[in-house]
C-alpha positions as a Markdown table, in Angstrom:
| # | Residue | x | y | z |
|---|---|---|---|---|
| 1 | Unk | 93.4 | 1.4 | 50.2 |
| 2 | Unk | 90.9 | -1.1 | 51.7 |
| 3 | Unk | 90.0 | -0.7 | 56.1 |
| 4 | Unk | 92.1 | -3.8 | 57.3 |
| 5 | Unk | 89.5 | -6.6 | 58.5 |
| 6 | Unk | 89.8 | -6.8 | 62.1 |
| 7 | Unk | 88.5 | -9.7 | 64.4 |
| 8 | Unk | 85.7 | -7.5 | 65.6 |
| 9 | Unk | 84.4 | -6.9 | 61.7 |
| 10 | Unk | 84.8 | -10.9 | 61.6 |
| 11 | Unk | 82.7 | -11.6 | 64.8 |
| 12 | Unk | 80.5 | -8.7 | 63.5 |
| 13 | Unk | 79.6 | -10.0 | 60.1 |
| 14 | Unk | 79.8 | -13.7 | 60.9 |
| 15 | Unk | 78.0 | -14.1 | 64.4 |
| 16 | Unk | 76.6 | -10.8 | 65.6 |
| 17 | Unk | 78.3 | -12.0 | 68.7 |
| 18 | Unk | 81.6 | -10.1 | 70.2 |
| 19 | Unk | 83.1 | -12.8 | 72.4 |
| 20 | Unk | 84.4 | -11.0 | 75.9 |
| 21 | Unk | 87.8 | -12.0 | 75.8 |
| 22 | Unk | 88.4 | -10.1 | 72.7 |
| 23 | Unk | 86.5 | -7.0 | 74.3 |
| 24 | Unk | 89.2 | -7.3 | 76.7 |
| 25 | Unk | 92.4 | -6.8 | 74.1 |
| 26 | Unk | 94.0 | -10.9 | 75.5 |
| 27 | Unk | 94.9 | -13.4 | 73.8 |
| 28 | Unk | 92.1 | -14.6 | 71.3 |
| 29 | Unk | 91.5 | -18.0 | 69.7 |
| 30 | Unk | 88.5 | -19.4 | 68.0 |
| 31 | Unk | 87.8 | -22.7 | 65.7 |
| 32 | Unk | 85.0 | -22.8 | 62.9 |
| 33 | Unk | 83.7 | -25.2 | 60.2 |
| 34 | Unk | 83.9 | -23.7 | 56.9 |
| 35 | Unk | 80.9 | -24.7 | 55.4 |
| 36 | Unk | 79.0 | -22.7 | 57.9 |
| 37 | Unk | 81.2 | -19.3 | 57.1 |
| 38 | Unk | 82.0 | -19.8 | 53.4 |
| 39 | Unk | 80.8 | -18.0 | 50.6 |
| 40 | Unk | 79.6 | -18.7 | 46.7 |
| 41 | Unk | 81.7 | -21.3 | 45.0 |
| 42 | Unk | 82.6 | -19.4 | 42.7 |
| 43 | Unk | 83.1 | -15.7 | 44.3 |
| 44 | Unk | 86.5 | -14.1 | 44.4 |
| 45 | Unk | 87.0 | -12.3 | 47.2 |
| 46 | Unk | 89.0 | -8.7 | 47.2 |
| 47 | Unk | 92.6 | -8.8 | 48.1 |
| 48 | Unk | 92.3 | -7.8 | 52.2 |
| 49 | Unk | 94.7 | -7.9 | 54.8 |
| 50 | Unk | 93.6 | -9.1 | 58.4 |
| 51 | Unk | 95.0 | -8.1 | 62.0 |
| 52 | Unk | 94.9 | -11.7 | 63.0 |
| 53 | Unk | 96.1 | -14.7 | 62.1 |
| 54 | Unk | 94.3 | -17.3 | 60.6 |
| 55 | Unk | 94.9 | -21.5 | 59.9 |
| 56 | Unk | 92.5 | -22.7 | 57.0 |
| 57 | Unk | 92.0 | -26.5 | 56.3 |
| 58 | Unk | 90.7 | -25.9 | 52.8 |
| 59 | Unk | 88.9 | -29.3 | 51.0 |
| 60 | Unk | 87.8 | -28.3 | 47.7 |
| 61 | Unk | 89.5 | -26.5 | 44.7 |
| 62 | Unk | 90.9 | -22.8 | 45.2 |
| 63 | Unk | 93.4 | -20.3 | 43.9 |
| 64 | Unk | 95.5 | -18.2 | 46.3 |
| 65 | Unk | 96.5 | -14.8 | 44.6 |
| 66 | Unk | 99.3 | -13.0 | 46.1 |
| 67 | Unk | 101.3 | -10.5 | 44.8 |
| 68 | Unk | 102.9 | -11.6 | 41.6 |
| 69 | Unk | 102.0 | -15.0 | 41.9 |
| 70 | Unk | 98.9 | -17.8 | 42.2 |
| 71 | Unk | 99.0 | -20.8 | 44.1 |
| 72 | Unk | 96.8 | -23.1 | 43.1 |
| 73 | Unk | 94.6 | -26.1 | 45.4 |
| 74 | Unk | 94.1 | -28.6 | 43.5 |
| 75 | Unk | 91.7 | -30.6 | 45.9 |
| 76 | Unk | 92.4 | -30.0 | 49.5 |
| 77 | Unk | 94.9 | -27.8 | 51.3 |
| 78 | Unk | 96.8 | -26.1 | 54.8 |
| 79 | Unk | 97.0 | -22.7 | 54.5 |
| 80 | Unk | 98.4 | -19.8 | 57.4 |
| 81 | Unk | 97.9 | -16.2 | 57.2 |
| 82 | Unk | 99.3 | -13.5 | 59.1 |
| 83 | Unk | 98.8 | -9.7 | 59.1 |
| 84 | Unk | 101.7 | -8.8 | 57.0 |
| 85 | Unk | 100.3 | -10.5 | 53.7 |
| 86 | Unk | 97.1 | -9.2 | 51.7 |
| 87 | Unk | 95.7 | -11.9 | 49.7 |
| 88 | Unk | 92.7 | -12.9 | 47.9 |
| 89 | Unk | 90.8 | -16.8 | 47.8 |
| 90 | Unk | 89.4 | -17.9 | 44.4 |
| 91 | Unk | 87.0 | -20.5 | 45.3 |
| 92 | Unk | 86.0 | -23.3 | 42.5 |
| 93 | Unk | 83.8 | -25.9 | 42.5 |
| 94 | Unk | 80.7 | -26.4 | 44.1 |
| 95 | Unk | 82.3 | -28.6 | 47.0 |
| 96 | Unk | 84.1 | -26.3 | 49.8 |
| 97 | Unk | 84.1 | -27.5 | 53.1 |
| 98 | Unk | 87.4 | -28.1 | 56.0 |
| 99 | Unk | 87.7 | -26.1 | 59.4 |
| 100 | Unk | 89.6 | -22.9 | 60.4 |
| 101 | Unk | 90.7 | -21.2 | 63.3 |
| 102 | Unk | 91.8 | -17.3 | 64.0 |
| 103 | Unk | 93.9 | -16.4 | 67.0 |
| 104 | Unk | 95.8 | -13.3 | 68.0 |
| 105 | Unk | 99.2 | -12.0 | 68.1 |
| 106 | Unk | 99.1 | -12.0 | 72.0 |
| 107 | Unk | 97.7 | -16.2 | 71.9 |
| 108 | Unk | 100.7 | -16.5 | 69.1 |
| 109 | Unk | 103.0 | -14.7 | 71.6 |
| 110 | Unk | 102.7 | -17.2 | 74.2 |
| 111 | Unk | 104.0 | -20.2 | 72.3 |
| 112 | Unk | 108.2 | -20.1 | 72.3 |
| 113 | Unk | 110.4 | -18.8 | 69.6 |
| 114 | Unk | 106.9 | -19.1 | 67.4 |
| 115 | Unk | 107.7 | -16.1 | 65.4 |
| 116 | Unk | 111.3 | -18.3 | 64.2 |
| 117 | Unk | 109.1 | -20.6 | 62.9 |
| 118 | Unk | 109.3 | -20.6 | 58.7 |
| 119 | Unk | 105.7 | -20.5 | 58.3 |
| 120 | Unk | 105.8 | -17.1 | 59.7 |
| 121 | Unk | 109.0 | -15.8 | 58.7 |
| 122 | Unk | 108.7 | -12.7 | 56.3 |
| 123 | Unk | 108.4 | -13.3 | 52.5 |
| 124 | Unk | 107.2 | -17.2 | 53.1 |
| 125 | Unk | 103.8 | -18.1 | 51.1 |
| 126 | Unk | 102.8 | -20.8 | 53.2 |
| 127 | Unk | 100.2 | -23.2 | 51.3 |
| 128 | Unk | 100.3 | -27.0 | 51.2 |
| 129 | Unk | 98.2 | -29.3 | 48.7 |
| 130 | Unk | 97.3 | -33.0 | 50.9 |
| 131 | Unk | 96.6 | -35.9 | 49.9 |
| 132 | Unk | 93.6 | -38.2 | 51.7 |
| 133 | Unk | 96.1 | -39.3 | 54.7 |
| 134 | Unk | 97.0 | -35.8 | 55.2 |
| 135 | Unk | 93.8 | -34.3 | 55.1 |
| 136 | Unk | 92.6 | -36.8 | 57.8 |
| 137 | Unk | 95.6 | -36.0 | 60.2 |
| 138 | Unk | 94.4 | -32.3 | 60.2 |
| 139 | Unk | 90.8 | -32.6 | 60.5 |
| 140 | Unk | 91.3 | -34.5 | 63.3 |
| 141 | Unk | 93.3 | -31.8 | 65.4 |
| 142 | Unk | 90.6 | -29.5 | 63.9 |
| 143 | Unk | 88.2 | -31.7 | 65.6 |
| 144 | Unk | 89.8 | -31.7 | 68.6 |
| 145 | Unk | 90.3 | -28.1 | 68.7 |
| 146 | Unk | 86.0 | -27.6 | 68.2 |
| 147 | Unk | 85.7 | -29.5 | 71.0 |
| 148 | Unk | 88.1 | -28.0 | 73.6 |
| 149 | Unk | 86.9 | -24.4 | 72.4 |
| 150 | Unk | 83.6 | -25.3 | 74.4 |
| 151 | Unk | 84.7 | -27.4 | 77.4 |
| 152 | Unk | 85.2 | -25.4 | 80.9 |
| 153 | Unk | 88.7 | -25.8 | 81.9 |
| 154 | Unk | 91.1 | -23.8 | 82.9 |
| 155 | Unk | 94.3 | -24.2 | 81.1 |
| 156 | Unk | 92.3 | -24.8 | 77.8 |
| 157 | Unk | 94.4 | -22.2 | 76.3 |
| 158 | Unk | 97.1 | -24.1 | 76.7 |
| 159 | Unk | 95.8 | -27.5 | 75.2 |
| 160 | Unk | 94.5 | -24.9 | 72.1 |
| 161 | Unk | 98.3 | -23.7 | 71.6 |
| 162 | Unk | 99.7 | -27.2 | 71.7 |
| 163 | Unk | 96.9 | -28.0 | 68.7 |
| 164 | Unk | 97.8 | -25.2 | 66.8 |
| 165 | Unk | 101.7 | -26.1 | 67.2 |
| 166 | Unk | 100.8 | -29.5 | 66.0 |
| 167 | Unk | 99.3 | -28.0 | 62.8 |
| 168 | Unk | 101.9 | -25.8 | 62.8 |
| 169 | Unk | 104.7 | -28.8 | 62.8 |
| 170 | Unk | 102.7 | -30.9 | 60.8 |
| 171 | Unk | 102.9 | -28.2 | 58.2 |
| 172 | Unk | 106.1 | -27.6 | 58.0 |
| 173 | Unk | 107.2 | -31.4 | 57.2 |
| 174 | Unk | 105.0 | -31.3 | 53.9 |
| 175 | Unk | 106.7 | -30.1 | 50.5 |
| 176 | Unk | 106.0 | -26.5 | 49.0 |
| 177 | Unk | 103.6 | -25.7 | 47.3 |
| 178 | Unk | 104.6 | -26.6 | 43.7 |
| 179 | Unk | 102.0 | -25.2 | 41.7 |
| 180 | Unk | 102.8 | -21.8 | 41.7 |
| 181 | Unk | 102.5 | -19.8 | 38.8 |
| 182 | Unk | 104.0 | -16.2 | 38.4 |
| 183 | Unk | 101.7 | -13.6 | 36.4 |
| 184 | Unk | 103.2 | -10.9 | 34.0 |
| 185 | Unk | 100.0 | -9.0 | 32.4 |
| 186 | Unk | 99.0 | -7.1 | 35.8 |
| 187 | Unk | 102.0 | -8.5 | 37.8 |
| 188 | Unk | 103.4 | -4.7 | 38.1 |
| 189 | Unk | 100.4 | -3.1 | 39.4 |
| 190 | Unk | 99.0 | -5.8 | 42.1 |
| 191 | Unk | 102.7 | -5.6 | 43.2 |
| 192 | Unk | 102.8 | -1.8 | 43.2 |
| 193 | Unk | 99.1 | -1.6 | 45.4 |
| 194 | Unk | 100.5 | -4.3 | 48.1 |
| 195 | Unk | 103.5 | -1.9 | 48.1 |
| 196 | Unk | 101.7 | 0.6 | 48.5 |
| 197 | Unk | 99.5 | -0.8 | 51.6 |
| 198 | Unk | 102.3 | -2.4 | 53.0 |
| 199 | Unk | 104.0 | 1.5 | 53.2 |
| 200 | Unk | 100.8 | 3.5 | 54.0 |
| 201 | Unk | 99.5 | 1.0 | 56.8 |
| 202 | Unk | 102.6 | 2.2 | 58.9 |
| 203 | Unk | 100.5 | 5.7 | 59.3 |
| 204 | Unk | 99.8 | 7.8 | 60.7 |
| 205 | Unk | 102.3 | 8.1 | 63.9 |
| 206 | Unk | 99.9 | 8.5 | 66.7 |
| 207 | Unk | 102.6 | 7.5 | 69.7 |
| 208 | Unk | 106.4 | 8.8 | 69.9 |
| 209 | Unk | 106.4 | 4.6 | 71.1 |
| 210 | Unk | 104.9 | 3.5 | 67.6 |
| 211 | Unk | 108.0 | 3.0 | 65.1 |
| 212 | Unk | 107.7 | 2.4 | 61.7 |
| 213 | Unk | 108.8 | -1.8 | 61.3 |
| 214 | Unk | 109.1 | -1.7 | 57.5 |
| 215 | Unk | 111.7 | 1.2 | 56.2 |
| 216 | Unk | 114.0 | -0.3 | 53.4 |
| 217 | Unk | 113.2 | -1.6 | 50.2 |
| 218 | Unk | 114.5 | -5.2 | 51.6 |
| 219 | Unk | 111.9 | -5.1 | 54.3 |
| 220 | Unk | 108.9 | -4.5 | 51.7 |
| 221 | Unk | 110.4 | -7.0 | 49.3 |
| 222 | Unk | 110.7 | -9.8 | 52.2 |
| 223 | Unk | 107.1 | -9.3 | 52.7 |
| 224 | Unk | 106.0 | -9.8 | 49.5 |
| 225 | Unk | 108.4 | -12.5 | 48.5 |
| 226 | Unk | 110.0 | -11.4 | 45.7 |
| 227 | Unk | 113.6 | -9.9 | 44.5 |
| 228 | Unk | 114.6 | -6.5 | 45.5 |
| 229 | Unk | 115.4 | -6.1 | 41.8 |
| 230 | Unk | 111.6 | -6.9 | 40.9 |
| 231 | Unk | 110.3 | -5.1 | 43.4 |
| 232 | Unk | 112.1 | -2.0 | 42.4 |
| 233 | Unk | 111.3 | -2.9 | 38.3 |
| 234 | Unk | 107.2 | -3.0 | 39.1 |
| 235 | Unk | 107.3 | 0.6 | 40.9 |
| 236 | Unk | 109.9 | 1.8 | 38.1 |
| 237 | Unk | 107.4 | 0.6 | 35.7 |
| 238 | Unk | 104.0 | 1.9 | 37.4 |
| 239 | Unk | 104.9 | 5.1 | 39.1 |
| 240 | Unk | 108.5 | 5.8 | 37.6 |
| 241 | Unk | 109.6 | 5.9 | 41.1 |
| 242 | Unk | 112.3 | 3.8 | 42.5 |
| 243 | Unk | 111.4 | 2.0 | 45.5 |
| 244 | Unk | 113.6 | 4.2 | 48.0 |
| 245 | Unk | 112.2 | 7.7 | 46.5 |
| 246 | Unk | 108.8 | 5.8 | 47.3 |
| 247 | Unk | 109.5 | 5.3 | 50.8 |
| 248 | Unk | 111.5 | 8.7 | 51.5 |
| 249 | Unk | 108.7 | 10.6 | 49.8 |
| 250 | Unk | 105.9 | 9.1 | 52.5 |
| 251 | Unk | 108.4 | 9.3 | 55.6 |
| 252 | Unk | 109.3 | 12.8 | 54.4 |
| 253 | Unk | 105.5 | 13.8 | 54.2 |
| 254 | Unk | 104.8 | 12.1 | 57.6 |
| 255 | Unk | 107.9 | 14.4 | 59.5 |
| 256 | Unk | 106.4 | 17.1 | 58.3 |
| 257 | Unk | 102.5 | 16.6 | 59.6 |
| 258 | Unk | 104.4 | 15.9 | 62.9 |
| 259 | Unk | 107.0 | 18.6 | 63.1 |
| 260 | Unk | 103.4 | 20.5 | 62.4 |
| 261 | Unk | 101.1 | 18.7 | 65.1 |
| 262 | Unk | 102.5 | 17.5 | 67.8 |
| 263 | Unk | 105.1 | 18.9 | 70.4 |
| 264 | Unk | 107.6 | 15.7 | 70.5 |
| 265 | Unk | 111.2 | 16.5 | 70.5 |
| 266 | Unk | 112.9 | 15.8 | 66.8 |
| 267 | Unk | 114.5 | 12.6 | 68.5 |
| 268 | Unk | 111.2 | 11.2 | 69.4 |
| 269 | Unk | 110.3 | 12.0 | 65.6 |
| 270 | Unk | 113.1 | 10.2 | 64.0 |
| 271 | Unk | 112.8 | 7.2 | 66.3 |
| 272 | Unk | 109.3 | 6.9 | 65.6 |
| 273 | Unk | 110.3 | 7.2 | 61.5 |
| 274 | Unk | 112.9 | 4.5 | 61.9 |
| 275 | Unk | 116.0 | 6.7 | 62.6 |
| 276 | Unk | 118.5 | 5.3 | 65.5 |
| 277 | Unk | 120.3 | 8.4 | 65.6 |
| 278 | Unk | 118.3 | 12.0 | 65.6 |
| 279 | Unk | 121.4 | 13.3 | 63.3 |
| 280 | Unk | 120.6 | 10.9 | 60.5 |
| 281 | Unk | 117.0 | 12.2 | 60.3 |
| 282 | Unk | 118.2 | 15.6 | 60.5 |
| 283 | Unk | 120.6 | 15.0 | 57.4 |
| 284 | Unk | 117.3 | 12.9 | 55.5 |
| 285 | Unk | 115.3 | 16.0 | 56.6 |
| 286 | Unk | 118.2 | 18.7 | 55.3 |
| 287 | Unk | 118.9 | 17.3 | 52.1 |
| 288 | Unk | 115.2 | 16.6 | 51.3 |
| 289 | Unk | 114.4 | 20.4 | 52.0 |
| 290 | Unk | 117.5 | 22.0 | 52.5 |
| 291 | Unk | 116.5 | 22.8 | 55.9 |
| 292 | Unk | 116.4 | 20.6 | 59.6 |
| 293 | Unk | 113.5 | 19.8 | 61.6 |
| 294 | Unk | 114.3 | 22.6 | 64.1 |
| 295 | Unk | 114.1 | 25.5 | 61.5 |
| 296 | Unk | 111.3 | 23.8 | 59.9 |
| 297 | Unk | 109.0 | 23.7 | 63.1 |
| 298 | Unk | 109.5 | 27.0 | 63.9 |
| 299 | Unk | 109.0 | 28.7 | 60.9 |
């Protein structure tokens, strides 16, 4: 599994430059013109999953992979990633240019009932094609978002999350996406690896206050927008492991290393695994190994 690209490995490779309000863990947001961040034309980049959010306005061909599907740009589009969806950009043609802005959870927190919002609701693949009136409606508020970023005023912050919600509503009005196409040839395995990121960047448990947010197959299959049924047909297929056994197996690994390593009580344990009730992850625990998290600990 790839490191998640973080805002620091952003600032790091982009502008050598670690602005100070992300030094201090606040609410972050920054604007850029893609022409001056953007790779090769015609370079794919890797499938990657970011801890921030991040608004592109895209002019210029590209191809949106994601999971079992491609989403194709024909000449200019509005795309919004979050930090529960690893995808990859396919870039075509020589001509790439459009702005783009990155913001954290905590500058996304501040803006009411945000997380309600479709474009961030789990399972949604949020890319719009625009035509030439569209395209100009953005780049203005793009514009106007470069140049608040550098004036001195104190509730700038604000005037930044009242841009972004403009994108944001603006967005929303357009149609889907349409030219989606779903893939069959290595549809299984690129839906088994997200799986299996989506699982595995849940670990490890460092805090009886950290809780594992995805536990049921329905979770998972929201977050990669597809069926339950599919989901559980790609994992049949690639590790002859239904999607539950999947899970269970890597919850049932992680009680273990902290039954072993760490003095919380087996309540604390279950909570942080997604149990409510300590007795349900002492029957999980039991029938898994025929023994409960008490005995288990102390032998």
């Amino acid at each position: 599994m790839e490191k998640v690209h973080t805002l620091k490995d952003f600032y790091k490779n982009s502008t050598n430059c670690l602005p100070e309000n992300l030094r201090k863990d606040v609410g972050h947001f920054n604007v850029f013109k893609m022409e001056d961040y953007i790779g090769k034309p015609t370079k794919s980049v890797p499938y990657s999953r970011k801890d921030y959010y991040k608004i592109s306005l895209i002019i210029g061909k590209n191809i949106y992979h994601y999971a079992d599907k491609s989403i194709e740009v024909k000449s200019a589009g509005i795309s919004f990633a979050n930090p529960m969806i690893p995808y990859k950009i396919e870039r075509i043609g020589e001509s790439q240019r459009g702005y783009f802005c990155v913001f954290t959870e905590a500058f996304l927190n501040q803006i009411p009932n945000i997380k309600e919002y479709p474009i961030f609701k789990p399972g949604s693949f949020p890319i719009y094609n625009l035509d030439e009136e569209q395209i100009e409606e953005f780049r203005l508020i793009f514009e106007q978002m470069s140049a608040e970023i550098n004036v001195d005023y104190a509730f700038k912050y604000d005037f930044l999350r009242a841009l972004v919600q403009q994108v944001i509503h603006k967005a929303m009005r357009l149609s889907p996406n349409d030219n989606i196409q779903k893939h069959t040839h290595s549809a299984n395995n690129r839906i088994t690896s997200l799986f299996v990121e989506l699982l595995e960047r849940q670990f490890p448990i460092e805090s009886p206050l950290q809780r594992m947010k995805l536990r049921i197959p329905a979770d998972f299959a929201g977050h990669l927008s597809i069926h339950i049924n599919h989901l559980n047909r790609a994992l049949k297929t690639v590790t002859g492991k239904t999607t539950s056994q999947l899970i269970q197996e890597r919850v049932l690994q992680e009680s273990q290393t902290l039954l072993k390593h760490t003095d919380w009580n087996i309540a604390e344990i279950g909570y942080a695994l997604g149990f409510d009730d300590p007795s349900h992850f002492t029957s999980f625990f039991r029938r898994a190994l025929q023994t409960t998290p008490k005995l288990f600990r102390e032998i």
